[in-house]
C-alpha positions as CSV (number, residue, x, y, z in Angstrom):
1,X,52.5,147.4,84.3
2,X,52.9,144.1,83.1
3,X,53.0,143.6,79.0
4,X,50.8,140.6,78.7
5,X,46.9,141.3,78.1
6,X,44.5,139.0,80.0
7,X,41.9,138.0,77.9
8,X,37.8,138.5,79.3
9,X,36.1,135.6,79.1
10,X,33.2,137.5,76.4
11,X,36.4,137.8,74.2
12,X,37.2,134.0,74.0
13,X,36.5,132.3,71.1
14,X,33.9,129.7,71.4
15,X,35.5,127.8,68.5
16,X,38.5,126.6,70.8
17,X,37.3,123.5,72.0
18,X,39.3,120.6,73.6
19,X,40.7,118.2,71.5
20,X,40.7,114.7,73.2
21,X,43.7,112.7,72.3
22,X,44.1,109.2,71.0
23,X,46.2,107.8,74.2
24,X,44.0,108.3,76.9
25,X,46.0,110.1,80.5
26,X,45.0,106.3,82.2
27,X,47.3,104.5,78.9
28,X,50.3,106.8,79.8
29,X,50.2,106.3,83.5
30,X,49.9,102.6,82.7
31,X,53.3,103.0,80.3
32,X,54.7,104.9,82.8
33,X,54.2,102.5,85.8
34,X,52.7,105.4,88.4
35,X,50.4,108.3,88.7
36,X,51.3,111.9,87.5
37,X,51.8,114.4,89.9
38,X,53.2,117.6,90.7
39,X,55.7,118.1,93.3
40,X,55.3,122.3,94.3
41,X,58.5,123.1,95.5
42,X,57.8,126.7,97.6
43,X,60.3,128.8,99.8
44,X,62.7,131.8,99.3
45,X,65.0,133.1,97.0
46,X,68.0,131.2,97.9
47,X,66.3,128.1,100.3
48,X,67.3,125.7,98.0
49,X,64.1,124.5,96.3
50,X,66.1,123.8,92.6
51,X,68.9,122.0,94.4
52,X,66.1,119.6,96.1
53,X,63.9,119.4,93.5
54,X,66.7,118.7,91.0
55,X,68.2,116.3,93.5
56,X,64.6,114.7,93.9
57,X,64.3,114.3,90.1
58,X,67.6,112.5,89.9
59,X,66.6,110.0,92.6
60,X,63.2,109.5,90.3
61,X,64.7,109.2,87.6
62,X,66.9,106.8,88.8
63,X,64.3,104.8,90.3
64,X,62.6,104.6,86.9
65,X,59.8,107.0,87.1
66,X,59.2,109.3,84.7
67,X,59.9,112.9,85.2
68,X,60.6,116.4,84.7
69,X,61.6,119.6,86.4
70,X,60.3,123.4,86.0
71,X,62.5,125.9,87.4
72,X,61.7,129.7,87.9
73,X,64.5,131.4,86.3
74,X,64.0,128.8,83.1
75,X,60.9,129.1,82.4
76,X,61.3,133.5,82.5
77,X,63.7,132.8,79.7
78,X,60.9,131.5,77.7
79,X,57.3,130.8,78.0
80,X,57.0,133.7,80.9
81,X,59.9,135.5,80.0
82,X,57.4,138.6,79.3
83,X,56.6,139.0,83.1
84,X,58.1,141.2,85.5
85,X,58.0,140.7,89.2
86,X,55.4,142.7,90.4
87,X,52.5,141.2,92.7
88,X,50.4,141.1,89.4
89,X,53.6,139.9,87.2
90,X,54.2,136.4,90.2
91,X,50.3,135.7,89.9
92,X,50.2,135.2,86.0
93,X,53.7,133.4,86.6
94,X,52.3,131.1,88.8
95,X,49.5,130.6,86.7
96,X,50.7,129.7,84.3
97,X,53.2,127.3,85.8
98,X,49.8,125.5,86.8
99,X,48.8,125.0,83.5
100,X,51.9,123.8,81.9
101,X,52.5,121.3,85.4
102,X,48.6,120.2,84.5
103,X,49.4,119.0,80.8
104,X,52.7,117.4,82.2
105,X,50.9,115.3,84.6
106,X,48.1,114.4,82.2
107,X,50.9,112.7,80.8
108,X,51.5,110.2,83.6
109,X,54.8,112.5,84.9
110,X,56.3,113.7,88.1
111,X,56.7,117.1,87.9
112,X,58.6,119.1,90.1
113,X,58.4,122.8,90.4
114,X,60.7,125.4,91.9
115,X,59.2,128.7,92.3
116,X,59.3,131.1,95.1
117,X,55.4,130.9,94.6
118,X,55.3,133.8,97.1
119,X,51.2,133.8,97.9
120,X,48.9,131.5,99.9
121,X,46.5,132.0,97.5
122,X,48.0,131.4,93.9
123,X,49.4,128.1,95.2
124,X,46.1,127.0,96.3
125,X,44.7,128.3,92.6
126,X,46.8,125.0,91.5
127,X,45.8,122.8,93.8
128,X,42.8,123.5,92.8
129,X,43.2,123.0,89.4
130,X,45.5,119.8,89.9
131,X,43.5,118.1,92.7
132,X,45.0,117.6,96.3
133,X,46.1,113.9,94.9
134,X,48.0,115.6,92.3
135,X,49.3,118.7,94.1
136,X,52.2,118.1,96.8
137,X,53.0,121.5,98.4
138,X,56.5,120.9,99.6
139,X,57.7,123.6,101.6
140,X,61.8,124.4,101.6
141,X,61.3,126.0,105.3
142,X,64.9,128.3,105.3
143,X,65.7,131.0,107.5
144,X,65.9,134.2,105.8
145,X,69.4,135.3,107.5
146,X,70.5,131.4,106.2
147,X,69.2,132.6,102.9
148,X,70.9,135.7,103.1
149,X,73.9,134.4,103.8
150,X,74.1,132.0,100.9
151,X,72.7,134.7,98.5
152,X,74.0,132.4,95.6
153,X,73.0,135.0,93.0
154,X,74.0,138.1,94.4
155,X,70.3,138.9,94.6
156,X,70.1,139.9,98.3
157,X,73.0,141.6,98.4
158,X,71.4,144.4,95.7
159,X,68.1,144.1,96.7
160,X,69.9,146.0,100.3
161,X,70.9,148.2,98.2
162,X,67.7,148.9,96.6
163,X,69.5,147.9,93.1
164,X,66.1,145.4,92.8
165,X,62.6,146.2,94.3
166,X,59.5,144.1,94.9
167,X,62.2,141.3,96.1
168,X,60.2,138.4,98.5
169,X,61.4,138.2,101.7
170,X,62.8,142.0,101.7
171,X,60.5,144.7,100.0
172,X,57.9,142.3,98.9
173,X,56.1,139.1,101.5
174,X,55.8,135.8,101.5
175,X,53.4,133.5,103.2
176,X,54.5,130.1,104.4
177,X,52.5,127.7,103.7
178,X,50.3,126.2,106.8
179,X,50.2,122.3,106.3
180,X,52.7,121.7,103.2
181,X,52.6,117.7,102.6
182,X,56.8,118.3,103.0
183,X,57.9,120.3,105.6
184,X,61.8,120.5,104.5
185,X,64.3,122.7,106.9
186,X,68.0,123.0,104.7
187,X,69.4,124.6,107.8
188,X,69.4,121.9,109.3
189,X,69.6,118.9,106.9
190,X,72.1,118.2,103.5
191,X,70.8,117.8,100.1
192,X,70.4,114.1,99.9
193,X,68.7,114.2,103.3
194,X,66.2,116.7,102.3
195,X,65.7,115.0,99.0
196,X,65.2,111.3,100.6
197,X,62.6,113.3,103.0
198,X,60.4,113.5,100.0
199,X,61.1,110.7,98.2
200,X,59.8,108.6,101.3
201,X,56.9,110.7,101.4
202,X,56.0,109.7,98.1
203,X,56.4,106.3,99.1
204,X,54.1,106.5,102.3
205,X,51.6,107.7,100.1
206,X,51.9,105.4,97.3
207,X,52.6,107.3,94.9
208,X,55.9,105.4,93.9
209,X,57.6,102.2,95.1
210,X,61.3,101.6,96.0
């Protein structure tokens, strides 16, 4: 059972209101020369989604946007480091990824996120609450046995053993996503190539210039 309490809507206080800031979002976009948006990095322990998001957040950044990266395992060292990994645990992570990514693009930023994000359904709660102009589902399509085989953590390795349970891919599912905006395969591509895949998507769409 998972230690956080979800609060009923009857117990929320209708004092919390929301407080409209002086800089409006369109101000900050202006400043920051393109839209906000967040880029939903999705695929299995071990696919590579921090190496291509971080590697898309360097070519960003070195292009002058404005940006930022959320990474699974560091944000369980803070802000969710009270969830576990059950089925109930990955839904509260993910939403609450959603509503930290929503603030960050309110601010005008490119956010990318690396999460397994494991369910069909909690990654279209975001969308949802982003926007589909704001929400860019890239998929990091990897083999299992590729993912395996890299096991950069050790993880696979002991969830064989049964050292770790409710482990995606192994004990626990995940559902590939159906029409990501970025279909990525690292089996078959390197770093920079997967990372320039989005990059170009983003400009096709707009959403930055070269």
């Amino acid at each position: 059972m998972s230690p956080y309490k979800t609060v009923e809507a009857d117990e929320k206080s209708s004092d919390v209101v929301w407080h409209q800031a002086s800089v409006s979002h369109q101000e900050r976009v202006s400043a920051n020369g393109h839209q906000g948006a967040v880029l939903w990095f999705t695929g299995l322990s071990g696919s590579g989604k921090s190496t291509v998001a971080n590697a898309v957040d360097k070519m960003l950044h070195d292009n002058g946007c404005k940006t930022y990266v959320l990474d699974g395992d560091n944000v369980r060292h803070g802000l969710n480091g009270d969830l576990g990994f059950s089925d109930q645990d990955r839904v509260e992570n993910i939403r609450r990824i959603g509503e930290v990514a929503k603030l960050f693009v309110d601010a005008g930023l490119l956010v990318s996120t690396a999460f397994i994000s494991p369910f069909s359904a909690d990654r279209a709660m975001v969308r949802d609450l982003l926007g589909d102009m704001a929400f860019i589902e890239v998929f990091i399509d990897t083999p299992l046995a590729v993912c395996e085989q890299r096991d950069p953590k050790g993880l696979y390795k002991k969830a064989r053993a049964g050292e770790i349970k409710h482990f995606t891919g192994i004990d626990s599912a995940y559902e590939a996503p159906e029409s990501p905006e970025v279909h990525v395969e690292t089996a078959t591509k390197n770093v920079q190539q997967c990372a320039q895949q989005v990059v170009d998507y983003l400009v096709e769409i707009g959403l930055i210039t070269r």
